[in-house]
TISE-489653 format. One line per 8 residues: their letters; for each residue x, y, z of C-alpha. Coordinates in Angstrom, 1 decimal, always signed. Layout:
BEGIN
A) X/Y/Z  ...
END
This chain:
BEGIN
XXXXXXXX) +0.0/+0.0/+0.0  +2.8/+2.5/+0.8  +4.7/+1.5/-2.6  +0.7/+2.8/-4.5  +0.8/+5.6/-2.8  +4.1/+6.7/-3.7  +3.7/+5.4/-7.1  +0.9/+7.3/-7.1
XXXXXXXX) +2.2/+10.9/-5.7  +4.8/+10.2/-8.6  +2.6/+10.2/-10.9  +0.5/+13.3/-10.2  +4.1/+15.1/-9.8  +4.9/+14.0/-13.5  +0.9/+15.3/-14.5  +1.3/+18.8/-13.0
XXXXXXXX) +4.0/+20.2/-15.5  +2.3/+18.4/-18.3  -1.2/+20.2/-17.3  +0.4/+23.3/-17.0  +2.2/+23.0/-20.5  -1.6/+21.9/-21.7  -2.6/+25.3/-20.8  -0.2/+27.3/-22.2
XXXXXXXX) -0.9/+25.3/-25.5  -4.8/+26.3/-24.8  -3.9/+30.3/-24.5  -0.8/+30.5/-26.8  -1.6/+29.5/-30.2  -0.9/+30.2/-34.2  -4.9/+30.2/-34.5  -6.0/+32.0/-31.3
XXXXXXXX) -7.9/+35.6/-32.3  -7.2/+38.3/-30.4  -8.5/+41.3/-29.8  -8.4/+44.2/-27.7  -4.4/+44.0/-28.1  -1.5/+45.6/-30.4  -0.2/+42.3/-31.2  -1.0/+38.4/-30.1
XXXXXXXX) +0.0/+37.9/-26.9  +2.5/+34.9/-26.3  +3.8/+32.8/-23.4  +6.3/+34.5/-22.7  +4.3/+37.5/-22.1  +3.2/+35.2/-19.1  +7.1/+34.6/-17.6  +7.0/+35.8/-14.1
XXXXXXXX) +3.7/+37.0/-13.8  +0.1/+36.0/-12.8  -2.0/+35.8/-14.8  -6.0/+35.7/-14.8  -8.1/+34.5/-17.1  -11.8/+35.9/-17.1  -14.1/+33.9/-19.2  -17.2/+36.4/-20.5
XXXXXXXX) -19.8/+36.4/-22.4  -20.2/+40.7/-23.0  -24.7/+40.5/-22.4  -24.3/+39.0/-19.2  -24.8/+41.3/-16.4  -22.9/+39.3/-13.9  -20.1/+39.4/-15.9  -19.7/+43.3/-16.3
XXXXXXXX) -20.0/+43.7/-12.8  -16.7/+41.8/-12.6  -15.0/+44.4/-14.3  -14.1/+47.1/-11.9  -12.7/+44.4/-10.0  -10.1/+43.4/-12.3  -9.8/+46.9/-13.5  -8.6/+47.2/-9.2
XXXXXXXX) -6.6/+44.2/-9.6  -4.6/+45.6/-12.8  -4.5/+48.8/-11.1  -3.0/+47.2/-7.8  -0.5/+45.0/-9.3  +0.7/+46.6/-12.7  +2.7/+44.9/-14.6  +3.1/+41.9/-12.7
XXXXXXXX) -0.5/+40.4/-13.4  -1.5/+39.9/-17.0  -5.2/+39.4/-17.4  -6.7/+37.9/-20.1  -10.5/+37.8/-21.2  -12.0/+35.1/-22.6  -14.8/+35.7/-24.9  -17.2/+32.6/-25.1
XXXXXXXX) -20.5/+34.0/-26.5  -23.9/+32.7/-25.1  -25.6/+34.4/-28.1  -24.8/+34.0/-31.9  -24.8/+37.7/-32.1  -22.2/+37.9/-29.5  -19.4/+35.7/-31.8  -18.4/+38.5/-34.5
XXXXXXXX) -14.9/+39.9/-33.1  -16.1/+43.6/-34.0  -18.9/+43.3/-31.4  -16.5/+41.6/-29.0  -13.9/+44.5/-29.2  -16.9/+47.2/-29.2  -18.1/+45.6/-26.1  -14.8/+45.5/-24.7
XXXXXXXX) -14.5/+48.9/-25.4  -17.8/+50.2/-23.8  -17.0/+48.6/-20.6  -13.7/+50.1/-20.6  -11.6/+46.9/-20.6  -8.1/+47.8/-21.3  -6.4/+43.8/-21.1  -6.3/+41.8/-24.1
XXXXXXXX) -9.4/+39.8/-25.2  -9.6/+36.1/-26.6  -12.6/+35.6/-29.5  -13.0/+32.2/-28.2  -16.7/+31.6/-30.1  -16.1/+27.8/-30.7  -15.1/+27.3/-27.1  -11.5/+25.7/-27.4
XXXXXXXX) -10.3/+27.7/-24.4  -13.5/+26.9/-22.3  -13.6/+23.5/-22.8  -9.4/+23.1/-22.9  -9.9/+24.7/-19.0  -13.4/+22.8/-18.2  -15.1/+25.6/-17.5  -19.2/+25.7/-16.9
XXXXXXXX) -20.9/+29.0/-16.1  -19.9/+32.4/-17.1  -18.5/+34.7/-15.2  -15.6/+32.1/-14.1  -12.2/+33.5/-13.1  -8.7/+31.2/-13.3  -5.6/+32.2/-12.1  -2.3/+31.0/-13.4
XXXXXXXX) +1.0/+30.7/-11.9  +4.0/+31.7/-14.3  +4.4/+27.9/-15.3  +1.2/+27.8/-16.6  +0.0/+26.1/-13.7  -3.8/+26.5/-12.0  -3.6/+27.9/-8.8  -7.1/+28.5/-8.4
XXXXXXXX) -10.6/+29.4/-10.1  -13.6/+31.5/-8.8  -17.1/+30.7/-10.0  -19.4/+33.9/-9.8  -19.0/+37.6/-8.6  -17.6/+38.4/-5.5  -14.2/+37.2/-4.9  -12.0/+40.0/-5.3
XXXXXXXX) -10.4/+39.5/-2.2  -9.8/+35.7/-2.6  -7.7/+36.5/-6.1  -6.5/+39.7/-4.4  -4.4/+37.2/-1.9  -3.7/+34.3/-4.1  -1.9/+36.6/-7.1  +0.3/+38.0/-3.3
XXXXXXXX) +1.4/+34.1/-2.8  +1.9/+33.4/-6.2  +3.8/+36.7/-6.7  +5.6/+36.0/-3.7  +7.4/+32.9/-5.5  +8.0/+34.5/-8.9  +11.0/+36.3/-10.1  +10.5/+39.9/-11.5
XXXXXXXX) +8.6/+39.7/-15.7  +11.7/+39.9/-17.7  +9.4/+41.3/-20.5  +6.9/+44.9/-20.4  +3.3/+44.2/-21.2  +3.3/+48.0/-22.9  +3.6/+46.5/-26.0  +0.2/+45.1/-25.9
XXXXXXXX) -1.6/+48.7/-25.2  -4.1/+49.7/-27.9  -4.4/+53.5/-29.3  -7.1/+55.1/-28.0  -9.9/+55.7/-30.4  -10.9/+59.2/-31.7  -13.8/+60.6/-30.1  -16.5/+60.8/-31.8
XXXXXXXX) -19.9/+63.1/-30.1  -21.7/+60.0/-29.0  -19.9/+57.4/-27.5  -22.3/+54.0/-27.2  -25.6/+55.9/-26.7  -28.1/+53.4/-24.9  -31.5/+55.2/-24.1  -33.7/+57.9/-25.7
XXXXXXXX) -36.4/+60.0/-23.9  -38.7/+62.9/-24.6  -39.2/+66.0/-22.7  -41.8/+68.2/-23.5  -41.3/+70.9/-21.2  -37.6/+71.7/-19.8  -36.1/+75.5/-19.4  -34.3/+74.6/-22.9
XXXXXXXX) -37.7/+74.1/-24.8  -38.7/+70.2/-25.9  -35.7/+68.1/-26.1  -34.8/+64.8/-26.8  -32.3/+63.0/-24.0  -29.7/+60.6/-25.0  -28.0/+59.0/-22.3  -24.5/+58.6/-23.7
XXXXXXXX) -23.1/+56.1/-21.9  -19.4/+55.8/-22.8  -19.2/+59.4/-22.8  -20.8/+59.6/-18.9  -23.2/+62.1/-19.5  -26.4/+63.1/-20.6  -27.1/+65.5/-23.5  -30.2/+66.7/-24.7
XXXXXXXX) -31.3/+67.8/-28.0  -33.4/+69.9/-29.9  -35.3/+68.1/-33.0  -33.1/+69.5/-35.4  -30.1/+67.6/-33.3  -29.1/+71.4/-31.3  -27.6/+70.1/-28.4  -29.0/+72.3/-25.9
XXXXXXXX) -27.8/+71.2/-22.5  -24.9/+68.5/-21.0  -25.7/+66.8/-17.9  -22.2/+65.2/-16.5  -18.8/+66.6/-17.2  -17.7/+63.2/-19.2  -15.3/+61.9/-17.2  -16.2/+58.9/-15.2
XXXXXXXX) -17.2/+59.0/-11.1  -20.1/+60.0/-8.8  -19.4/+63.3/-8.2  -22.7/+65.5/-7.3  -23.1/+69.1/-7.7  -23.1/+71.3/-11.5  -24.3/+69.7/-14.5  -20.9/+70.6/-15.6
XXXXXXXX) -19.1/+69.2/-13.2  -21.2/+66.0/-12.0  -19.5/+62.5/-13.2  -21.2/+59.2/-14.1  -20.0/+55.7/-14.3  -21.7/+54.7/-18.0  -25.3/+55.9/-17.0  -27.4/+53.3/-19.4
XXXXXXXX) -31.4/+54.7/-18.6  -33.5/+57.3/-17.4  -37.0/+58.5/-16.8  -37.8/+62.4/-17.7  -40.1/+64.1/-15.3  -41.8/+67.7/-15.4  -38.6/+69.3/-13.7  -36.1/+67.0/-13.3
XXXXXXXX) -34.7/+63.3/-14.9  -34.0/+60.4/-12.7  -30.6/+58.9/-13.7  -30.1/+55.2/-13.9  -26.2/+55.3/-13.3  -25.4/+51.8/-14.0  -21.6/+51.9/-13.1  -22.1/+53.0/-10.0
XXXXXXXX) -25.4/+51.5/-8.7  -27.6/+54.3/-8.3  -29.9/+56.2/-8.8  -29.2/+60.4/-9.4  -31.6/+62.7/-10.2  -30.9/+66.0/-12.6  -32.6/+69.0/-11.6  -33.4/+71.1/-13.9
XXXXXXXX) -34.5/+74.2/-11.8  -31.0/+74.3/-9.8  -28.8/+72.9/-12.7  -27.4/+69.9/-10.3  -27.0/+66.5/-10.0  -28.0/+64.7/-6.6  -28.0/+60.7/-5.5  -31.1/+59.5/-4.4
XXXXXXXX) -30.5/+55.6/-4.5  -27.9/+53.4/-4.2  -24.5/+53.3/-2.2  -21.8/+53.3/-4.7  -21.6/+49.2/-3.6  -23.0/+46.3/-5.6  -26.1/+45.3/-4.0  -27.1/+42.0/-3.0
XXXXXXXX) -30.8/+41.8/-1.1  -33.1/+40.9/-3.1  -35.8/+41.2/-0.1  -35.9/+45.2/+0.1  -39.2/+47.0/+1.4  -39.5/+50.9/+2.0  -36.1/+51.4/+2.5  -34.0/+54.1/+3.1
XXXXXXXX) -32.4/+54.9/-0.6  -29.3/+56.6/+0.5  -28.5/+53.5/+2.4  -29.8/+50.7/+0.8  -27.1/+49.2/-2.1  -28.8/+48.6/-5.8  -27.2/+46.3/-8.5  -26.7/+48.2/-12.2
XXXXXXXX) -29.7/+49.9/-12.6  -30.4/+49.5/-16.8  -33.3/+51.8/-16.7  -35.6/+53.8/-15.2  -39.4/+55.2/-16.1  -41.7/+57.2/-13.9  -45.6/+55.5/-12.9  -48.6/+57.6/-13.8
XXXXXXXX) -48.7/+58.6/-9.9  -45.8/+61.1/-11.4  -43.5/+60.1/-8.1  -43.1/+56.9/-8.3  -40.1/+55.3/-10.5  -40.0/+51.6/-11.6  -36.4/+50.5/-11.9  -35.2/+47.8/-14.2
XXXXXXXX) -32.4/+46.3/-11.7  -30.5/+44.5/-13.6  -27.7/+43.3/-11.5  -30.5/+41.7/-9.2  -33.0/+39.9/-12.3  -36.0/+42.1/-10.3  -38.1/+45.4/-11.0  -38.1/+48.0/-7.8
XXXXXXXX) -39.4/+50.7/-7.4  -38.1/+54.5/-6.0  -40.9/+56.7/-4.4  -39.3/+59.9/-4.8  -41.4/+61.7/-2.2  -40.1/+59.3/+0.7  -37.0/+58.2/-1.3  -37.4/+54.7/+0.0
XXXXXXXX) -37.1/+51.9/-2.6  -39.5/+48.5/-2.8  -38.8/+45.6/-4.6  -41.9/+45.4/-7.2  -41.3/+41.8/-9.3  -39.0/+39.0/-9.4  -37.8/+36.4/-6.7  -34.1/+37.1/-8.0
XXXXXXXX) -33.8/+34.1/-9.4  -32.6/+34.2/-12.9  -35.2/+32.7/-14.8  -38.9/+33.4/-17.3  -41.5/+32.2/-14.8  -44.9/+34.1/-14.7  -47.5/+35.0/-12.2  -48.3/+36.9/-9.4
XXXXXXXX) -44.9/+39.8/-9.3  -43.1/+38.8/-6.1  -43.6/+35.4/-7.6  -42.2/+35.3/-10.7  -38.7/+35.1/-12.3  -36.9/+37.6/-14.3  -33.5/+37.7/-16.4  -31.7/+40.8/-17.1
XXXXXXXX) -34.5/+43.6/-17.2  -33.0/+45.9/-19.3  -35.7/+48.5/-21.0  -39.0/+49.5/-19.5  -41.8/+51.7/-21.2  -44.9/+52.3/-19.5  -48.4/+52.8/-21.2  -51.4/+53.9/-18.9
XXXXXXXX) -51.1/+51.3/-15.9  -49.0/+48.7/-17.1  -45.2/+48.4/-17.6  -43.9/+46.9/-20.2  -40.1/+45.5/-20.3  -37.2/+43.4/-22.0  -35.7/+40.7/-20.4  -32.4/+40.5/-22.2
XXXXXXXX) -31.2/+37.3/-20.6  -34.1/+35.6/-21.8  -34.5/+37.0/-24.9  -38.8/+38.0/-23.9  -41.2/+40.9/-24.2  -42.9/+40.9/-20.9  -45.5/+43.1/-18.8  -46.5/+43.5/-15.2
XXXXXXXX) -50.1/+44.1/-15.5  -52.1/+46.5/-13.4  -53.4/+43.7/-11.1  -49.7/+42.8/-10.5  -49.0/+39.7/-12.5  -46.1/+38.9/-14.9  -47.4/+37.8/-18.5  -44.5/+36.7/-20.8
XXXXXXXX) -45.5/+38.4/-24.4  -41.9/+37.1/-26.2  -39.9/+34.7/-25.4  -39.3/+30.9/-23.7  -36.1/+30.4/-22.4  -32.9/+31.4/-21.1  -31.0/+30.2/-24.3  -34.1/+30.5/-26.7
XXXXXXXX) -33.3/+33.0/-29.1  -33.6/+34.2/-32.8  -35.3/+36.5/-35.2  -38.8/+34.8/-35.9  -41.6/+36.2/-36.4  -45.1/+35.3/-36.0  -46.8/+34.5/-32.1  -45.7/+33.1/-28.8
XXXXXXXX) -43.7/+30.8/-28.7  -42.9/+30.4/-32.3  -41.7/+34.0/-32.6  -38.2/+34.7/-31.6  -36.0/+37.7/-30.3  -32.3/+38.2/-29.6  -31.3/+39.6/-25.9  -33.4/+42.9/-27.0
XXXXXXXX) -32.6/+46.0/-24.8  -35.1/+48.5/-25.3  -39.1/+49.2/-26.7  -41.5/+52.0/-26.8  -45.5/+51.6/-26.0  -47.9/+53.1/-28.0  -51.7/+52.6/-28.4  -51.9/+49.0/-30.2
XXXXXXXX) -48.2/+48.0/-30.5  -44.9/+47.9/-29.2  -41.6/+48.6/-31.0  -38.7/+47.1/-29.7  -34.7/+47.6/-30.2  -34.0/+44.1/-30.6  -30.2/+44.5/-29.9  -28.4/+41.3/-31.1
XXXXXXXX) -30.2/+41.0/-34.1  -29.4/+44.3/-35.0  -33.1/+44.9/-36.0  -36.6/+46.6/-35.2  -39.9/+44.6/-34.4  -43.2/+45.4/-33.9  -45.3/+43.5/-31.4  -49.2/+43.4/-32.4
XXXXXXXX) -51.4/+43.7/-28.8  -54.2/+42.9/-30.8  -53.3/+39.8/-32.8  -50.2/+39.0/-30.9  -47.8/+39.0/-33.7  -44.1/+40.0/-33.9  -42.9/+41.3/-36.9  -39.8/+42.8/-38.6
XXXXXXXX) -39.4/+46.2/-40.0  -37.7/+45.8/-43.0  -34.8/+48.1/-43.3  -31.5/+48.0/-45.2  -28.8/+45.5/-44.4  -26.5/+46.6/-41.9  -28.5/+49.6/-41.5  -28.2/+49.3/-37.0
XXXXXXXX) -25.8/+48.1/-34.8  -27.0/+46.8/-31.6  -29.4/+49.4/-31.4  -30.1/+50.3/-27.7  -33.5/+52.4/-27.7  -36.2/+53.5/-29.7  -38.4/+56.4/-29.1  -41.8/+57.4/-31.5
XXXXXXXX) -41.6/+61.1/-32.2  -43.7/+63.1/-35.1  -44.4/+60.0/-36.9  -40.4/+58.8/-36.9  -38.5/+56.5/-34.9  -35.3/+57.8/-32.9  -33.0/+54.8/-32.5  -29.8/+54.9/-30.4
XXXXXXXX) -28.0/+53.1/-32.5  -25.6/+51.8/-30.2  -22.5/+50.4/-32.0  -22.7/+53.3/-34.7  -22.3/+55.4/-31.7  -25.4/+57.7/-32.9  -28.9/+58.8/-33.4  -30.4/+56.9/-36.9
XXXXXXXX) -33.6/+58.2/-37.6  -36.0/+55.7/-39.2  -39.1/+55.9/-41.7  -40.5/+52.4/-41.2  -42.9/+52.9/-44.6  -40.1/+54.0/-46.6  -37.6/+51.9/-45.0  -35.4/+54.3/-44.4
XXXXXXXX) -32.4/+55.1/-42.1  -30.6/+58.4/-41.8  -28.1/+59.7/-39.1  -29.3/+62.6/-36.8  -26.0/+64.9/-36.9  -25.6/+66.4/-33.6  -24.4/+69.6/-33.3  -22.5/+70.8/-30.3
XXXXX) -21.7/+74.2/-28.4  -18.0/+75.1/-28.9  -17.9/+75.5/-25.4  -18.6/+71.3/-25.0  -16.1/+69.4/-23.8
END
């Protein structure tokens, strides 16, 4: 027995090296495709550093909010930890390599990317469930992997030990560094809204995201007012001087729009009478209760608000909270925050709100009593009714998705992001598919307005306004304009003050 074990411990010694060799074979490859990157990177880019793989899929709300915690971890230990994402898309609009840098680039990932679409690098590491984090050791060697959110502190100390043991990169990672782009006035615009009344006039709010403001617009694309000075924090105070963290929704009120900051979990609200930007929600952490009731919204924590539209009450917000798969609501007389549907639970189960299941909310559009909203995760049109049930519309299943048209549950959509209501239909942005749809309420039929090919780009939003569609065309980083009889598309130019940063 004491000759098998030794035989044994042999053998697992002789496996190690072999295992870690496997997984520099995985990573460092003639036919891997990079992006994000100057030049391929190669193992020994890897000598004498840690280095972390993160394996992402970029529509996957748990895995963005992983990203300011490697963004820490790069920040923290510089050139000794190489990071690497790993791109292994859920959804067949997620595998082209442009959409996989532009996503890279609107979350403001810096490290070089792996298009790993057929899954060699996932399966090569065995991995299951997005987000999963691996760390390295300079051989090549796991030290350890982390499964969810949450465990910045665990790979905080394990990169120290391994770091510990590992002689100074003989090699700078500054070579990998990409040029920064040139800007450009809109930078990933995500949300429309109308205002009909502001100091300014009637304007039309964009929320550009990757820019970390707000600008609003005059029909004629006059940009007539910049909320957030563009650089990215949570700064309060002077439309010119607040910062946002890659604010992706609002909802306009008479005076005032209520901010859905999605970087920085909270809710702000823009005043227009003073001309300042205060937080009403959220504590600048990731939130994890899911169980909230009349709470205090300064200190109660919020997960990546997506988007934000105000109840006929005219004081009470409905929040799509992404980062917690529920809707809650603000009251902004109180300021105390509710949860309104979903268990948390990632999932497309209907019935009574604090019942059912929800995946991603990501748009909302209300019309009279009911509130309409995209589930992205799942693909699905859905509504809480005014009797407070959840009726799925669109959609069957977490990895049920397409461009079909026709009824439920033939008809098909592709992680859609945004929609408006109006009498009789809804129009959705259906992202992925780089298309608009039209939902029927009467007959129940989704269809698709035909436009030219290649005409959107993950469009974000769509808002009805004297008989055209506003679309923020997200990946063209600007406003297209659509005539759905004429089946046209035409670019909105805006125009900015001099004086606009």
């Amino acid at each position: 027995m004491h000759r098998i074990l030794i035989l044994l411990a042999f053998v697992l010694l002789l496996a190690t090296p072999a295992r870690a060799a496997d997984n520099y074979a995985t990573l460092f490859n003639d036919k891997q495709m990079w992006l994000n990157t100057a030049r391929p990177v190669t193992a020994e880019d890897a000598k004498g550093r840690a280095v972390l793989l993160d394996f992402w899929t970029y529509g996957c709300i748990n895995c963005m909010q992983v990203v300011p915690d490697l963004k820490s971890l790069e920040t923290e230990f510089g050139d000794s930890l190489l990071v690497i994402g790993v791109h292994s898309a859920k959804f067949a609009g997620e595998k082209d390599g442009n959409r996989i840098l532009a996503a890279a680039k609107r979350f403001g990932i810096t490290h070089p990317v792996i298009n790993d679409s057929a899954f060699h690098v996932w399966d090569g590491f065995r991995v299951e469930a997005w987000p999963t984090l691996i760390l390295l050791g300079p051989d090549g060697a796991e030290v350890n992997r982390y499964a969810g959110e949450g465990h910045k502190d665990e790979i905080q100390s394990d990169i120290k030990d391994v770091l510990a043991k590992t002689s100074k990169a003989a090699t700078s990672l500054a070579g990998l560094k990409m040029k920064a782009d040139e800007k450009s006035t809109l930078s990933f615009p995500s949300r429309l809204g109308f205002a009909p009344d502001t100091p300014w006039g009637e304007l039309v709010f964009v929320a550009d995201a990757g820019h970390n403001r707000l600008l609003g617009f005059d029909i004629k694309g006059n940009i007539k007012i910049t909320i957030g000075g563009g650089h990215e924090g949570a700064e309060d105070g002077d439309f010119a001087k607040a910062s946002f963290n890659h604010p992706r929704g609002f909802a306009v009120a008479k005076d005032a729009i209520y901010v859905a900051d999605t970087g920085n979990h909270m809710i702000r609200k823009a005043d227009f009478k003073t001309g300042t930007v205060s937080r009403l929600a959220g504590t600048g952490e990731r939130g994890t209760d899911r169980d909230v009731t009349d709470a205090d919204g300064l200190k109660t924590a919020i997960a990546s608000p997506w988007d934000a539209k105000m109840l006929p009450d005219k004081k009470t917000l409905v929040i799509a909270m992404a980062g917690l798969h529920q809707l809650w609501t603000l009251d902004t007389e109180k300021n105390t925050l509710s949860v309104l549907a979903g268990t948390g639970a990632e999932s497309i189960e209907d019935g009574k709100a604090a019942d059912s299941t929800l995946a991603q909310p990501s748009g909302i559009s209300v019309f009279h009593d009911d509130v309409y909203f995209v589930d992205a995760e799942s693909s699905s049109l859905r509504v809480l009714t005014k009797d407070g049930n959840i009726k799925t519309l669109i959609g069957t299943g977490l990895f049920d998705f397409g461009i079909v048209d026709g009824k439920y549950p033939r008809a098909l959509l592709q992680h859609a992001q945004g929609l408006d209501v109006q009498t009789g239909r809804v129009v959705l942005a259906d992202t992925y598919n780089n298309a608009l749809r039209l939902y029927d309420l009467q007959t129940n039929e989704l269809s698709t307005i035909k436009l030219p090919e290649g005409a959107l780009l993950e469009p974000g939003d769509i808002l009805h306004l004297n008989g055209k569609m506003f679309v923020a065309d997200t990946n063209h980083n600007r406003i297209a304009v659509v005539d759905a009889r004429a089946g046209t598309v035409e670019e909105l130019t805006l125009k900015l003050p001099k004086n606009t940063p």
